[in-house]
Wavefront OBJ file of the C-alpha trace (Angstrom):
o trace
v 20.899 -15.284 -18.885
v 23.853 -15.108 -16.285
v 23.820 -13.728 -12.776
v 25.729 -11.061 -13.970
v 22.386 -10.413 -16.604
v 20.087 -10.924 -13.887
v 21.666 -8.004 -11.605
v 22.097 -5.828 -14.647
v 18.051 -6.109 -14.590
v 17.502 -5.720 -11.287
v 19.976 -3.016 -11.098
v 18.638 -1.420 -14.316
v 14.235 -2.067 -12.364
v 15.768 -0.307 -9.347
v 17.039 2.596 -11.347
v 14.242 3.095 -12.556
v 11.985 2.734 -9.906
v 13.808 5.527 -8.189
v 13.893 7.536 -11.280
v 10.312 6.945 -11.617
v 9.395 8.200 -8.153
v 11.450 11.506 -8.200
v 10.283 11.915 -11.797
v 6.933 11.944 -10.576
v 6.919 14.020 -7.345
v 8.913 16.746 -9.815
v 7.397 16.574 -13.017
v 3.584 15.845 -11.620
v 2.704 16.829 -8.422
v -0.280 17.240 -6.386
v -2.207 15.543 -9.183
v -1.519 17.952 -11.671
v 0.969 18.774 -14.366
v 4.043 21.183 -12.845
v 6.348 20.738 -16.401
v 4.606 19.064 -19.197
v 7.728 18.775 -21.321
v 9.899 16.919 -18.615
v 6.419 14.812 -18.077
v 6.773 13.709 -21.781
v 10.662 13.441 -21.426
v 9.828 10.602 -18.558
v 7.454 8.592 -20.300
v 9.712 8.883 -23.485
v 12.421 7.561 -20.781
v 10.038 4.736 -19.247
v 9.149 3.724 -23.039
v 12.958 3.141 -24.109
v 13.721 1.515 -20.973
v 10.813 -1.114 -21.788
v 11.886 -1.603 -25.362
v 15.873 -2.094 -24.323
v 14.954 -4.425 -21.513
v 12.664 -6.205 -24.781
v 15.595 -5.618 -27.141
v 18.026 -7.228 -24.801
v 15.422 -10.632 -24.026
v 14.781 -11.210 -27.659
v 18.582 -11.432 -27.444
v 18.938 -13.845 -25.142
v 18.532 -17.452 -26.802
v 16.289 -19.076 -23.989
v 14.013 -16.252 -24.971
v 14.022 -15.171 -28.479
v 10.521 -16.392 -28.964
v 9.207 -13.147 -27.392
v 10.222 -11.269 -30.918
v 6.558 -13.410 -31.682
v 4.837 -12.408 -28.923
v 2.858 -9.025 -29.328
v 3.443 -6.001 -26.606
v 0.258 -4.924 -25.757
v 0.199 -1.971 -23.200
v -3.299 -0.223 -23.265
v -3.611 2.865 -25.134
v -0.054 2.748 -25.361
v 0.337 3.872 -29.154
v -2.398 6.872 -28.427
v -0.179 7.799 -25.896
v 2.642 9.086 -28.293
v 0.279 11.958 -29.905
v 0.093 13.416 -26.084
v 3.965 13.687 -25.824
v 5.190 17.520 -25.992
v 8.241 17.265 -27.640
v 10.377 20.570 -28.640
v 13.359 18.736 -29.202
v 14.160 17.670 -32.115
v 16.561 14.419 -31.001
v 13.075 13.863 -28.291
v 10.989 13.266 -31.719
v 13.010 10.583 -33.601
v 13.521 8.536 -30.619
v 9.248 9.024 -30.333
v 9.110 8.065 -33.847
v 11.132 5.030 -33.440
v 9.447 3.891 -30.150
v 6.356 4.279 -31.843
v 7.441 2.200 -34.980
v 8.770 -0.520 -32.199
v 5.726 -0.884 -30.117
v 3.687 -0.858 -33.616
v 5.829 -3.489 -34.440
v 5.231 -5.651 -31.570
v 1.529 -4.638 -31.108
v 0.607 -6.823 -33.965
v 2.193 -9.771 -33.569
v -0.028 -13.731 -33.705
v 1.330 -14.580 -30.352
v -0.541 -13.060 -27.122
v 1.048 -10.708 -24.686
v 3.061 -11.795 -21.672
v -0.067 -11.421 -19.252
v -3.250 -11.953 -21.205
v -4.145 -15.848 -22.383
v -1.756 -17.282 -20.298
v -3.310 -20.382 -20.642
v -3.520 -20.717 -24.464
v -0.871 -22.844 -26.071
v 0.551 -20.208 -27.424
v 1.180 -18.444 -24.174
v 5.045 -17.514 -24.027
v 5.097 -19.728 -20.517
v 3.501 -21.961 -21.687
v 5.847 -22.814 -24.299
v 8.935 -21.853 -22.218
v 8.100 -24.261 -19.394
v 7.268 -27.306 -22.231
v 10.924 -26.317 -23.852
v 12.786 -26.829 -19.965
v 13.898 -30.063 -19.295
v 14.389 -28.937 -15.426
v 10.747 -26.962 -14.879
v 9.492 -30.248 -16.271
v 10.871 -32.342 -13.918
v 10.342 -30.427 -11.255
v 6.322 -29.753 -12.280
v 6.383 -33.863 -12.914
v 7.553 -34.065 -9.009
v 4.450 -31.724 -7.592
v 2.187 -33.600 -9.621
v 3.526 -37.254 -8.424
v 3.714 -35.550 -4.789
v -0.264 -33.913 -4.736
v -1.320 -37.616 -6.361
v 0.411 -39.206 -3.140
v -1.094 -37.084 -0.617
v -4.328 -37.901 -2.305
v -3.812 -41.454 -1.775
v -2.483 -40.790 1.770
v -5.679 -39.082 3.032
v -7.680 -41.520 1.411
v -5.912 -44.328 2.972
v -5.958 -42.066 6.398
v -9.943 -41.164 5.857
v -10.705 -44.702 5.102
v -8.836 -46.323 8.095
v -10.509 -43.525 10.724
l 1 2 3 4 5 6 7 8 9 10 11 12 13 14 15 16 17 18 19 20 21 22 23 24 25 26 27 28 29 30 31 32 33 34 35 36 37 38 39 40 41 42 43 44 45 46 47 48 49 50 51 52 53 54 55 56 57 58 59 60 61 62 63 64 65 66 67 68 69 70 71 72 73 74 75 76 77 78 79 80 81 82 83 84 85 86 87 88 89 90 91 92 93 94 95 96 97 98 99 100 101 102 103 104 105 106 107 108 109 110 111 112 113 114 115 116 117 118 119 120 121 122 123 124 125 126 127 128 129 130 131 132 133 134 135 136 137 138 139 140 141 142 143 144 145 146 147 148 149 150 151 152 153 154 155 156 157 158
């Protein structure tokens, strides 16, 4: 991804974090509901801007292994039957959020954050397909094994 891609997402995560705060404090205050509809309306909004940031990886060629890779966000397809949706144009893009995180909910591969240590973890396999994370793992590991050997040489000569 370019820089340019890289501020569109951070751009695009501090949009939304703002959007996220004032939807909260309006929409849900004082721990309980104030507008129910406009509460579903944000996590309709969240949901798409997940799936587009997704949409847009799965694009991106050094990443197109995560259309494998399941999405698994607790509870997250109970979650659409709690949505109060008048609006007709509010229902189809449900529907086709739902059909999308269905999708993705089922896939072999884990999730980005659970088994993150199988071989089949997403970094896993990213770091073993870059040449430069490689090299630059290869030079910890060659740097810890020569501070081993220097404080054994430094213990034994004490």
């Amino acid at each position: 991804m370019s820089e340019k891609g890289y501020e569109c997402f951070e751009n695009l995560q501090s949009f939304y974090e703002d959007y996220q705060q004032a939807a909260l404090n309006f929409y849900y205050s004082n721990n309980k509901s104030t507008d129910p509809i406009g509460y579903s309306r944000f996590i309709l909004t969240s949901l798409t801007i997940i799936c587009l940031m997704h949409k847009r990886l799965c694009e991106d060629k050094r990443f197109e292994r995560l259309k494998l890779h399941a999405i698994r966000i607790p509870h997250i397809l109970d979650l659409f039957e709690l949505l109060i949706l008048p609006n007709r144009d509010d229902m189809i893009r449900a529907r086709n959020l739902y059909d999308y995180f269905r999708e993705f909910n089922d896939k072999r591969y884990p999730d980005l954050i659970s088994n993150i240590e199988s071989t089949n973890a997403f970094g896993v396999y990213f770091v073993d397909q870059s040449q430069k994370m490689n090299e630059t793992l290869q030079k910890i590991q060659d740097q810890v094994e020569q501070d081993r050997k220097d404080k054994i040489k430094e213990v034994n000569n004490s």
